[in-house]
N, C-alpha and C positions, 0 to 999 in steps of 0.2 A: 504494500500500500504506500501509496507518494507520503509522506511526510509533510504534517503541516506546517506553517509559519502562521506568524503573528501579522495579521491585518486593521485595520483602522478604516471605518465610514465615517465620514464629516458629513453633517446634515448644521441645520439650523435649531436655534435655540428655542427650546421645547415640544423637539420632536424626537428629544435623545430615545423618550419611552416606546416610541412607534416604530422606532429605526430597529430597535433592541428586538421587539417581538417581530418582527418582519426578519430578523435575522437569526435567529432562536426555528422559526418557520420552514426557513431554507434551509435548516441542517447549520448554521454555524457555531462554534464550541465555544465553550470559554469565554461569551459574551456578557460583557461588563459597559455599561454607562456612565459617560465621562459629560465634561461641559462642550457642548456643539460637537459631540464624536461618540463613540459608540468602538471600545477596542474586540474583537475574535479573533478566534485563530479559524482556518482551514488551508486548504491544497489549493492548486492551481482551477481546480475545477469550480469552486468556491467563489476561487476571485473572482473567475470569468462570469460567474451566476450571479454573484452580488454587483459589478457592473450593469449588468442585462435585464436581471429581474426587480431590485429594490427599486420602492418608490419612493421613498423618503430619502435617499441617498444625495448627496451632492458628488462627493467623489470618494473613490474605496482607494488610502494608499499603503501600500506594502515598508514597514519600516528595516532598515539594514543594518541601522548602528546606533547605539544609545550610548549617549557620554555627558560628561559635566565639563564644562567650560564659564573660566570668569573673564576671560578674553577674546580680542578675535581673532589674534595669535594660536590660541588655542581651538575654534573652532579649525582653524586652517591646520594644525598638524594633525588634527584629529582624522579629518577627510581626509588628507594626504597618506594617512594609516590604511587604509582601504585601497584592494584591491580593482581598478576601476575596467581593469580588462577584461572583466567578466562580465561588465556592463555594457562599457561601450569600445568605440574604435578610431582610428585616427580620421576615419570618413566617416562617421556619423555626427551629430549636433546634438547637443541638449540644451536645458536651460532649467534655473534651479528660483522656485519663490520659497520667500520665507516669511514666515507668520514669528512675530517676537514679543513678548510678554514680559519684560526685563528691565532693572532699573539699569545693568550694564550694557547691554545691547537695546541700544533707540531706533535705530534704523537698520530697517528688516532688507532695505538694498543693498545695505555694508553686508551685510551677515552674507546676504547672495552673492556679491563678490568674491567674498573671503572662500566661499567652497566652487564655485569657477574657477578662481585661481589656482586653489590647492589640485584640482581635474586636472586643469591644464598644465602645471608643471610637473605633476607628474607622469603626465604621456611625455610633455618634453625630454625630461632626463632617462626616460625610459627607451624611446621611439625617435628622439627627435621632432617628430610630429603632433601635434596637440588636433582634438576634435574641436569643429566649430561650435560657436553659438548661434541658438537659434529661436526668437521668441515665439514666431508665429508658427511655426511647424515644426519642432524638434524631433528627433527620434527618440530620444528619452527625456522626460520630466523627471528633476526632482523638488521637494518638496523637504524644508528644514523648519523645526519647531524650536522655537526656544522659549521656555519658562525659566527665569530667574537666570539659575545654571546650570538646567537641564534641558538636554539636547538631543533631537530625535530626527535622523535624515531618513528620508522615503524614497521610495520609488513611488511616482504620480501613475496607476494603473489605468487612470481615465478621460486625461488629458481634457478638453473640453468637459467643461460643467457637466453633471448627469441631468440639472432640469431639462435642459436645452436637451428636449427629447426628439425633435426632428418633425414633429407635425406641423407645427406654428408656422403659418404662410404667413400670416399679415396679425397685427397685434394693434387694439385701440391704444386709449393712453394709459401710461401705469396699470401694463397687466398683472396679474394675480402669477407669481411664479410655481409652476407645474409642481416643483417640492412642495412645498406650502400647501398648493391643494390638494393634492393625494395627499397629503401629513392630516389635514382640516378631514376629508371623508374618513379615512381610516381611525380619525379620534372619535368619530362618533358610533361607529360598529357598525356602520352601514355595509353589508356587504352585497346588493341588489336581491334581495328580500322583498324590495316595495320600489315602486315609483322614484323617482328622483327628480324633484325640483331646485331651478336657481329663476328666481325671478328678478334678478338685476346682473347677467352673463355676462357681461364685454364681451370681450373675446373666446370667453365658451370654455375657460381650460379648465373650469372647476365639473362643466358637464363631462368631456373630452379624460377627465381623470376618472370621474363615476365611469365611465364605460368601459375601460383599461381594468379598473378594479369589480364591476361586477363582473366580467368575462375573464378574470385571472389572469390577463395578457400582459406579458412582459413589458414597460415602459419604450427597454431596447430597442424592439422592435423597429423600431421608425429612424435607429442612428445611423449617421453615416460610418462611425466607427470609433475604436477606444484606444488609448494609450499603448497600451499593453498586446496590440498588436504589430508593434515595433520592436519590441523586445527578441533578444535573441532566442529565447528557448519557449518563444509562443506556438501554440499547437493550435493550428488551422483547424484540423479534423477535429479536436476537442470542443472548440468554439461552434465548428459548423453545426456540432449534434446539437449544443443547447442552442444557437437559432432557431435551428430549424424542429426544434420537439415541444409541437400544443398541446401535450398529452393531458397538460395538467387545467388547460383551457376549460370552460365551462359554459352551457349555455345560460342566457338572459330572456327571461320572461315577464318583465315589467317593464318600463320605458322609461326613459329621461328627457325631461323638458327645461325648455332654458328660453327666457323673455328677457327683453329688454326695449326701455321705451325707443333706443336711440336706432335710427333706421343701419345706418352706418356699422354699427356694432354686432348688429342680427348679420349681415352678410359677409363679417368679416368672421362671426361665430360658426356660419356654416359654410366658408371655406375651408376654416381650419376641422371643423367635424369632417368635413369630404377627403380632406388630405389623410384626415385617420383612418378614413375608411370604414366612417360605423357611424353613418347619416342613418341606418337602421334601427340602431337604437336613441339616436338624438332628434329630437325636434324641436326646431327653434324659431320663435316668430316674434314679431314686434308686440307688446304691449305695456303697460304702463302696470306699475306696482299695484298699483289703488283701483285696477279693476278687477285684479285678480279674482278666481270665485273657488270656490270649493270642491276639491278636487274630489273625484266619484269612490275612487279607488285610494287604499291606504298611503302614503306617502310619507317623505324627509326632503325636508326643506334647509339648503346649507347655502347660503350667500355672504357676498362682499361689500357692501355697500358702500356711497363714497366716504371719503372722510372729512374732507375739507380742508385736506392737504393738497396732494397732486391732484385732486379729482374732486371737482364742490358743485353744488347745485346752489340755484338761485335761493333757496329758502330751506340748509341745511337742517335745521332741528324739526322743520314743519315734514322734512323727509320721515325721518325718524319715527316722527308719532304715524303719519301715515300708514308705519310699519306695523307697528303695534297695532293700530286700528284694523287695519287689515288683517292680521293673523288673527287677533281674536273675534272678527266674524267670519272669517273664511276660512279658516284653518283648524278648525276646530278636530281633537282626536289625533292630532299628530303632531310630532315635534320638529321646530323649527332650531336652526343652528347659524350663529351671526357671527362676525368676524367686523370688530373695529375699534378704534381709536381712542376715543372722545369718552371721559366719562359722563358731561352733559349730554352725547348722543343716544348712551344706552340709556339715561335716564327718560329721555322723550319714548322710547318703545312703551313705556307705561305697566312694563311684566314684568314677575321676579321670576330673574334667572335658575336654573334647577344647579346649572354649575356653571364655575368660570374660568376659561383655560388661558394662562398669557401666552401669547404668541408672538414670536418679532417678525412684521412684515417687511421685509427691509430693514432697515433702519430703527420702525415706530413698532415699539414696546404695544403691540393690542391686546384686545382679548377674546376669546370665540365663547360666546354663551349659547347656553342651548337655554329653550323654551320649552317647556310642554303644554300645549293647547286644550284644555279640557272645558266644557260646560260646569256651570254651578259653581258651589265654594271648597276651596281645597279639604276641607275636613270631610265633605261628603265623597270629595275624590279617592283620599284614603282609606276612608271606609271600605270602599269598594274592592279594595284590596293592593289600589296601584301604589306606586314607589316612586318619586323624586328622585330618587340616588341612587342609581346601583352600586354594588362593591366597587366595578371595577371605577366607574365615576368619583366614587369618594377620593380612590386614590388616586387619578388625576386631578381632584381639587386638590388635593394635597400637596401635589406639586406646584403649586402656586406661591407655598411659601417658600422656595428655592429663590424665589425672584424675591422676596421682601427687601433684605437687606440693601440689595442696592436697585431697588425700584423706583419710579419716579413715573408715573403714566405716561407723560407728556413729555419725559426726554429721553433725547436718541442716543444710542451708541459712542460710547467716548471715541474719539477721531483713530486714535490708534486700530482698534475692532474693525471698525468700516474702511479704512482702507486695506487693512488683512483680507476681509471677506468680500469687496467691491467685486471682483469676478464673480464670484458665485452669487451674489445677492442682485446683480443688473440683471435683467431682462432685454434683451434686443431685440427692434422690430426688423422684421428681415423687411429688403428693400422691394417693391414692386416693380416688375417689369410689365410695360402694355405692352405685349408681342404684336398687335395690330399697328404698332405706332411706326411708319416706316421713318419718320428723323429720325428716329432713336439708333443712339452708337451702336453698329454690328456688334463691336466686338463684346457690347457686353451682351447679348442675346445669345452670343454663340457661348461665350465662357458660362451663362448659367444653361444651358442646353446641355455641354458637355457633362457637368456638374449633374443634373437630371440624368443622363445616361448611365454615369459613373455610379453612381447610387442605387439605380435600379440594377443592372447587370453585376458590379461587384458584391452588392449586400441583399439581393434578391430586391430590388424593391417591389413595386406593386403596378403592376400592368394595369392598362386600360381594360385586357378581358378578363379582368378580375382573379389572375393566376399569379403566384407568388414565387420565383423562380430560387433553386437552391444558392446562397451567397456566392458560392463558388462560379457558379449557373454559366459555362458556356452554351450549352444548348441553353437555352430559355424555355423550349418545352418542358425540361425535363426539369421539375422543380420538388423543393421537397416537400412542402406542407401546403395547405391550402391557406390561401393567406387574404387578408382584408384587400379594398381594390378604391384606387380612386372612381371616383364615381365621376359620370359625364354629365 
C-alpha cells in the first residue's frame, strides 16, 4: 500500500467544521481543525480526490519540511537543506507565496525571496544552471507558512484557487464565491431532500452549488486543471479513473429555483447554469422578492442578500423587512437561511433566528441565520413536538464563540490577513466575447477558441451532443462516463 503523507486544505474562516466532515467522508485520516485549514494525512490518490471532489476546499497543499527560524538567514539555509532535485529541474519554473504571521518576519515577499534564492543557488552550485521563475504558469508552486518561528514549506497541489471551478461565464457585481456557497448549503444539511430556493440569485452560484451537491458531482469537474499535474511523479491513469468515475453520483428528484428582480442577473444566472450543464435541475426567472408566494411542495430557502456594501439598494433596511414580511406569509412550514452583514439589517427581518453562524464573506465578518417559519406561537410549536436546535446546530452555535474575542461585526480583516488571502478571497468576472462582432480583434476570438478546444479534448469537456469524452479522449467518440452537456 503507497504510504501516506501529511496534507493540509485551506478553506475560509468558519468552514474549518465543513471542510473537516467532507474530508472525514472521502476517507481522509488523521483529520484535525486548525484556523482557515483543516490538517490529514492520505496517498497520492487522496490528494488527487481532495482536489476534484471537496467543496469547501480553497487549495489542498502537501507540506515537505517543518523548521523554526528567527531569521531570514535562516529561512534561507533551511531551504537550501532540501533536496530540490526531486522536485524540480534546470528547465522547469516555479514560484513560491508566502503567508506570514510574525512579529520577525513582516513581509511575506522577503520570506518569498529568501526560499527563490536558497532554489536557485543551489541548482547553481550544483548544475550551474538554476530553474526559472515563473508567476503566471509555473511548473511547480510552493507555498511557505510562517507563525512567529514556525515554518512550514508546501508543495501548492492546486495551483489556481479551487472556487474558480470552471462554470462561471459571466459574473454580476460582487459574486457570492463558489466556497462560501457550497460551505453556506452544506451548513444547513441540505442534501436535495426538498426543493431549493434562492430568491435574490445574481449570478446563480449558490443555485449552481445546490445542484453539484444534490447530484454528489465532483466540483472538479468543470476545471481546466491542477497543480499537481506538473509534478514529476503525477499519475495520468490514476487521475483519469477519478475523473472519469460517477459511481458515486446520485439522482435529483426535486428542483431548484432561483429569482431575481434584476433582468441582467437572471440571464447571466442561466448562462452560467447552461455552462454547468444542469439547466435540468435549475430554473431561473425574473421576479421580485415581495411577490414571492408559497411554495406547493416542501422546500429550503438559502440567500445572499445585499449588504450595502458593494451591492445597496435604494431603501436598504425597507429590503430587509420586506424579507421578513414575506417569509412569514409565504413561507410558512419551512426554513429559510440568510447570509449578511449589518446587525441593523437582521434586525428589520423582524424573526428570531433559531441559530447564528459567523461567516467571512470576503473580507466582512457576516452571519448566516436560519429561520424557521411556522404558524401560531412558538410554545404551541413545541408542543407539537418540533425543535429549534438540533445537536448538530447547537454545536455550530457554539462555534460562534471562537470568533468573540476578536470580533467586531463591522470590521474587516486586519491588512496583513487580506492580503495573504486576496487570491483566494477575489472573485473574477471572466471577460465577454461577442463572437458576432466582426471589429473585434481576431486574435482574441481565436486564442479563446483555442482555449475552448483545449478544454474540451484535453479534460473531456462537454460537447454540444451532450457526450463527455474521456480526459485523455483522442477519439472523442470514445468517452468515459456520461457527462452533463452545454445546452443550445
Amino acid at each position: 500500500m503507497e504510504q501516506e503523507f501529511e496534507l493540509i486544505a485551506k478553506t475560509f474562516m468558519g468552514l474549518e467544521p465543513v471542510l473537516a466532515q467532507e474530508l472525514t467522508q472521502l476517507g481522509a485520516n488523521n483529520v484535525q481543525i486548525g484556523r482557515r485549514m483543516v490538517s490529514f494525512t492520505g496517498n497520492k490518490e487522496m490528494m488527487y480526490r481532495a482536489n476534484f471532489q471537496l467543496h469547501t476546499a480553497i487549495r489542498i497543499i502537501k507540506p515537505i519540511k517543518h523548521f523554526k527560524a528567527k531569521s531570514a538567514d535562516d529561512v534561507y539555509e533551511e531551504v537550501k537543506k532540501i533536496d530540490w532535485s526531486q522536485y524540480l529541474d534546470s528547465k522547469k519554473s516555479f514560484a513560491v507565496d508566502s503567508v506570514v504571521f510574525s512579529d520577525e518576519f513582516r513581509h511575506s515577499k522577503f520570506v518569498s525571496y529568501k526560499v527563490k534564492d536558497a532554489i536557485v543557488d543551489q541548482f547553481r552550485e550544483k548544475t550551474g544552471q538554476r530553474p526559472n521563475i515563473s508567476v503566471a504558469n509555473p511548473d511547480i508552486r510552493l507555498n511557505m507558512h510562517i507563525a512567529e518561528d514556525r515554518c512550514t514549506l508546501s508543495l501548492d497541489s492546486s495551483g489556481e484557487s479551487l472556487h474558480r471551478r470552471g462554470y462561471r461565464q459571466e459574473s454580476v457585481e460582487a459574486p457570492l464565491n463558489e466556497v462560501l456557497a457550497a460551505g453556506m448549503i452544506l451548513m444547513t444539511g441540505w442534501k436535495g431532500d426538498t426543493d431549493f430556493i434562492d430568491p435574490m440569485c445574481g449570478s446563480g452560484t449558490l443555485l449552481i452549488e445546490a445542484a453539484l451537491i444534490a447530484r454528489n458531482m465532483a466540483p472538479g469537474v468543470f476545471r481546466k486543471e491542477y497543480a499537481f499535474e506538473k509534478w514529476p511523479d503525477f499519475d495520468a491513469e490514476l487521475f483519469d479513473h477519478i475523473y472519469n468515475d460517477d459511481s458515486q453520483e446520485r439522482e435529483f428528484s426535486h428542483h431548484i429555483y432561483g429569482y431575481d428582480v434584476d433582468m441582467a442577473a437572471v440571464q447571466t444566472a442561466r448562462l452560467n447554469a447552461r455552462a454547468a450543464g444542469l439547466t435540468k435541475d435549475i430554473t431561473i426567472e425574473q421576479a421580485d422578492f415581495k411577490d414571492f408566494k408559497q411554495p406547493a411542495d416542501k422546500a429550503i430557502m438559502v440567500t445572499n442578500p445585499p449588504y450595502g456594501e458593494r451591492i445597496s439598494t435604494p431603501d436598504l433596511l425597507g429590503t430587509y423587512r420586506m424579507i421578513g414580511e414575506t417569509l412569514k406569509r409565504q413561507f410558512k412550514n419551512n426554513d429559510a437561511w440568510v447570509l449578511s452583514y449589518r446587525e441593523e439589517c437582521f434586525d428589520q427581518i423582524g424573526l428570531k433566528p433559531s441559530i447564528k453562524i459567523p461567516l467571512y464573506n470576503g473580507s466582512l465578518e457576516c452571519e448566516f441565520r436560519k429561520y424557521q417559519i411556522f404558524e401560531g406561537k412558538l410554545k404551541d410549536f413545541r408542543s407539537e413536538g418540533n425543535i429549534l436546535k438540533t445537536e448538530e446546530e447547537k454545536k455550530a452555535m457554539a462555534e460562534k464563540h471562537r470568533f468573540k474575542q476578536n470580533r467586531d461585526f463591522k470590521k474587516r480583516l486586519d491588512a496583513a490577513e487580506e492580503e495573504n488571502e486576496e487570491g483566494d478571497i477575489r472573485t473574477f468576472k471572466f471577460h465577454k466575447f461577442d463572437f458576432n462582432n466582426r471589429d473585434e480583434d481576431r486574435r482574441e476570438r481565436r486564442r479563446a477558441d483555442r482555449e475552448r478546444r483545449s478544454f474540451e479534448d484535453r479534460k473531456g469537456g462537454y460537447d454540444r451532443r451532450g457526450s463527455k469524452p474521456s480526459r485523455g479522449g483522442k477519439d472523442r467518440k470514445d468517452f468515459g462516463k456520461k457527462g452533463r452537456r452545454y445546452e443550445e
